[in-house]
C-alpha positions in Angstrom: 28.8 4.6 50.8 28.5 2.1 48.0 24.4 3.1 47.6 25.3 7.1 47.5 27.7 6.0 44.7 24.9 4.2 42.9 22.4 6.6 43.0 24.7 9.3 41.9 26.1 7.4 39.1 22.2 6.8 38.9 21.0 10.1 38.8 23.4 11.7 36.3 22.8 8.3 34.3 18.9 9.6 33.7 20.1 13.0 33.4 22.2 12.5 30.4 19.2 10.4 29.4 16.9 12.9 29.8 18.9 15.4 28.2 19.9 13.5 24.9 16.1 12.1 24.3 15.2 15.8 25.0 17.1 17.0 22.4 15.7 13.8 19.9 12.4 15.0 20.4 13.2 18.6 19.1 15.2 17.6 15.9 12.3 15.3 15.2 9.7 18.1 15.9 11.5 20.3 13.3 12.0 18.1 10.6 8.8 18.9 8.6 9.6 15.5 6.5 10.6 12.0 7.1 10.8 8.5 5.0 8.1 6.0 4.8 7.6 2.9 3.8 4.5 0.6 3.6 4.5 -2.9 3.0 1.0 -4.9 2.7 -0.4 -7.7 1.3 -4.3 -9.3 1.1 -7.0 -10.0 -0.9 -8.9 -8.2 -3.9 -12.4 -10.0 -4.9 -13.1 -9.2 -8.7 -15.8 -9.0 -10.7 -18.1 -10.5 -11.6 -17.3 -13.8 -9.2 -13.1 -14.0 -8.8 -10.6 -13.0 -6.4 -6.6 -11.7 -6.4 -4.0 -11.9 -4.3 -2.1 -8.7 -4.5 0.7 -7.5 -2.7 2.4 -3.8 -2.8 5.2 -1.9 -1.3 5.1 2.1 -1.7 8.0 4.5 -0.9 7.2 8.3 0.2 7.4 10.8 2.5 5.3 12.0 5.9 5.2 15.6 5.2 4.2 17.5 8.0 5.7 18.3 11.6 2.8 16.0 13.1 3.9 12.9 10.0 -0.1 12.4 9.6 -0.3 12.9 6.1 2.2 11.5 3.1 2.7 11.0 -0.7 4.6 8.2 -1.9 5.1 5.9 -5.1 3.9 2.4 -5.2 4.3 -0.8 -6.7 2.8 -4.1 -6.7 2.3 -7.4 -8.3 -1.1 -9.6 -8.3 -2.1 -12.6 -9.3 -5.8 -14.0 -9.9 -7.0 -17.5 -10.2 -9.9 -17.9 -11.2 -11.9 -18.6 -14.8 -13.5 -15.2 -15.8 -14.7 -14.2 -19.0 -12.6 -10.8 -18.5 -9.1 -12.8 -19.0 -8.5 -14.9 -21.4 -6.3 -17.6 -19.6 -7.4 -19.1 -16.4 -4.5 -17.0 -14.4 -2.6 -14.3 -14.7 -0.4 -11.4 -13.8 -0.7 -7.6 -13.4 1.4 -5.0 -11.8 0.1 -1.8 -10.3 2.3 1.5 -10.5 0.4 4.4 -8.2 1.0 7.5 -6.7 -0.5 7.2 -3.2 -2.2 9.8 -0.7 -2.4 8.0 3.0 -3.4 10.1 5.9 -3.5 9.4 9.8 -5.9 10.4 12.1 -3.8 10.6 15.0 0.0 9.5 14.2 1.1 10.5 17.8 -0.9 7.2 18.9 -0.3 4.0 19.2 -3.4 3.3 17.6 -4.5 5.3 14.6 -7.0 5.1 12.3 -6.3 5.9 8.4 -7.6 7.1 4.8 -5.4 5.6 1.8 -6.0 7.0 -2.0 -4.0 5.2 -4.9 -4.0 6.3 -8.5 -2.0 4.8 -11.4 -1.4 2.5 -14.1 -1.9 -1.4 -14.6 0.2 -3.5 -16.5 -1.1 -7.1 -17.9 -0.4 -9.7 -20.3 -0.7 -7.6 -23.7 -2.6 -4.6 -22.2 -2.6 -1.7 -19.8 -5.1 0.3 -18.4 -6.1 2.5 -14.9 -6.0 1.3 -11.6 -6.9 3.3 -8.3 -8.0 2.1 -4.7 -9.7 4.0 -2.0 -9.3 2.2 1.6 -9.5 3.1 5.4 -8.6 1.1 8.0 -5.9 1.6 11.5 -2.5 1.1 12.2 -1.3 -0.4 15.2 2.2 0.8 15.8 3.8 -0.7 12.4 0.9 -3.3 12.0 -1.9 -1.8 9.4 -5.1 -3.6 8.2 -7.3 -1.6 5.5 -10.4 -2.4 3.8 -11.8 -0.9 0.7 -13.1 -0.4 -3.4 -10.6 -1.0 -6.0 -11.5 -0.3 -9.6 -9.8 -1.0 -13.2 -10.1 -0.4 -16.9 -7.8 -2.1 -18.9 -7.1 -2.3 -22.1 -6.4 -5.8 -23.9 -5.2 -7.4 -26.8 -6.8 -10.7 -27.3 -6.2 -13.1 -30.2 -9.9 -14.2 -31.9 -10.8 -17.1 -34.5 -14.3 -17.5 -35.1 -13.2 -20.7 -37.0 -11.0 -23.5 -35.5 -7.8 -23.7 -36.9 -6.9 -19.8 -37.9 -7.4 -17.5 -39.2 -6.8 -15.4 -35.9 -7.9 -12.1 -35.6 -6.3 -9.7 -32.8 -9.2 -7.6 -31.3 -9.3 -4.9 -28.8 -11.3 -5.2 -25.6 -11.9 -3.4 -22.5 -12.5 -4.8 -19.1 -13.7 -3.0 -16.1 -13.0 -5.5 -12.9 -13.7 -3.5 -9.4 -13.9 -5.0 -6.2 -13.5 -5.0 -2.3 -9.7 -5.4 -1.2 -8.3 -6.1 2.0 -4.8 -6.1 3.0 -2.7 -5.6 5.8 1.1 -5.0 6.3 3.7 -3.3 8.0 4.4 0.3 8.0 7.9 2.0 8.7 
């Protein structure tokens, strides 16, 4: 008596189930949007012989019924430390603001490889310029890893004595560090 119990009691248990993860799947089929959010972090060697460490987080939407393709704002901070003839000061600090293109190859998998575009600003120490990124890479349920060209111009202010002390000069310069970048991160 007590096993007919439990496998009733079982049976209309995983019907319910059924029903109510039946009816999930069709609300999520419908909705031709939904909320993203990427978080990486990694690497970014610069020319001519430096490196970064840069770290991002963009905010955007999947837009299609299948989620493999999405726009979405980002932001970053980065940090390089090295010596370079491109920065006056042995370290310092830029922040990234991009409109971002990512798209998957096959979302529906647990494994999917992917194409990511960024285009935008860069803000440094007393100067601004362009910065944009082309990567590819996989995502592994929310685990990504990507690997690809970054490229800048930026625009700089720099203070400039030809004789020691002053008179100090303020002269314009433009600096084109590109390099390869690799980051991974977590998507959502």
């Amino acid at each position: 008596m007590k096993t007919k119990a439990f496998l009733t009691i079982a049976f209309l248990f995983a019907l319910v189930f059924q029903y109510v993860f039946a009816q999930e799947q069709e609300v999520a089929q419908k909705k031709s949007f939904a909320y993203s959010n990427i978080t990486e972090g990694g690497f970014f060697t610069t020319s001519p012989n430096g490196a970064a460490f840069e770290v991002t987080t963009i905010h955007g939407f999947s837009v299609n019924k299948k989620h493999n393709w999405g726009f979405g704002f980002g932001i970053g901070v980065s940090s390089n430390f090295y010596n370079s003839n491109y920065y006056s000061s042995s370290s310092h600090v830029y922040c990234p603001m991009f409109v971002n293109y990512r798209h998957y190859f096959s979302p529906e998998q647990t494994f999917s490889p992917h194409l990511n575009v960024s285009l935008g600003g860069v803000e440094v120490n007393k100067g601004s310029g362009v910065y944009s990124a082309i990567t590819m890479g996989f995502r592994i349920r929310k685990f990504s890893l990507s690997s690809g060209m970054s490229f800048m111009a930026v625009k700089k202010e720099e203070d400039y004595s030809p004789y020691y002390p002053p008179p100090i000069f303020t002269t314009t310069k433009w600096y084109y560090p590109y390099g390869i970048t690799i980051k991974c991160g977590v998507a959502f």
